[in-house]
N, C-alpha and C positions, 0 to 999 in steps of 0.2 A: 351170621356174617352178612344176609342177605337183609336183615332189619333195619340195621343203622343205613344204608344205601337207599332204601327205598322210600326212611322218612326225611334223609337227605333232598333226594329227589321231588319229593310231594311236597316240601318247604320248596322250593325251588318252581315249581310251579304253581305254586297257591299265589308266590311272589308275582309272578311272571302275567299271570291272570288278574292278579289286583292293578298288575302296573296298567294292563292293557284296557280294564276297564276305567281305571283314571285318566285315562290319557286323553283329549280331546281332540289334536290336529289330528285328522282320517289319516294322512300320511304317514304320520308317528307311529299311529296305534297300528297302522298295517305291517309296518316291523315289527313294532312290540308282538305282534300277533305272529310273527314270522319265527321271532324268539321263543315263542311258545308254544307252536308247532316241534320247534327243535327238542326242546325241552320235555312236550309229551312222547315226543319217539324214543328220548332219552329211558323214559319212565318207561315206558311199555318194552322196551330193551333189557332192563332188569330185571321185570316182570316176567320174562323170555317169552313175549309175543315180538317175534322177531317180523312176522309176515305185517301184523297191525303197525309196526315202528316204520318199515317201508312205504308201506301207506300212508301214514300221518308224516311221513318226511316229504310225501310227493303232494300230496294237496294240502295239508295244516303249514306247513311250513316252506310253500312253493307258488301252489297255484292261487289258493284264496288271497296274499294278500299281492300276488301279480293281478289277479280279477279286482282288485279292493284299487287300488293303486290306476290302474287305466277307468274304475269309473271316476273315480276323482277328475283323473285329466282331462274324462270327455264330459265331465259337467261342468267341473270351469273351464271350459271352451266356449260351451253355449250358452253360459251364465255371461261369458265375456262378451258374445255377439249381443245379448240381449241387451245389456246396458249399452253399449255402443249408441244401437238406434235410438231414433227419438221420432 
């Protein structure tokens, strides 16, 4: 019962993972990556690593790509001052 779920699952995130590394815009791929955190806690839910699903909900699909997301915003800030001057 628990077979067909799991390769359900690992389609689902082989998907998830291909997307994220085709993806280019940093913004983009920090969802895409967000979705994949979701998606590995999904799998390790099955797997019934319930403690590792909580964990990879709190930082795979929370913190990295809130951390991914504010460097973007404070590099194009000072990419923005820099061109500015002359």
């Amino acid at each position: 019962m628990a077979e067909p779920l799991i390769a359900v699952v690992l389609v689902l995130v082989a998907g998830t993972a291909t997307a994220a590394v085709l993806t280019r815009d940093p913004v983009r791929q920090a969802l895409v990556l967000s979705v994949l955190g979701v998606d590995l806690a999904v799998l390790f839910t099955v797997l019934q690593a319930p403690d590792v699903a909580l964990s990879q909900l709190a930082v795979g699909s929370a913190l990295t790509p809130l951390l991914i997301m504010l460097t973007v915003r404070t590099v194009g800030r000072k990419s923005g001052r820099k061109s500015g001057r002359k």
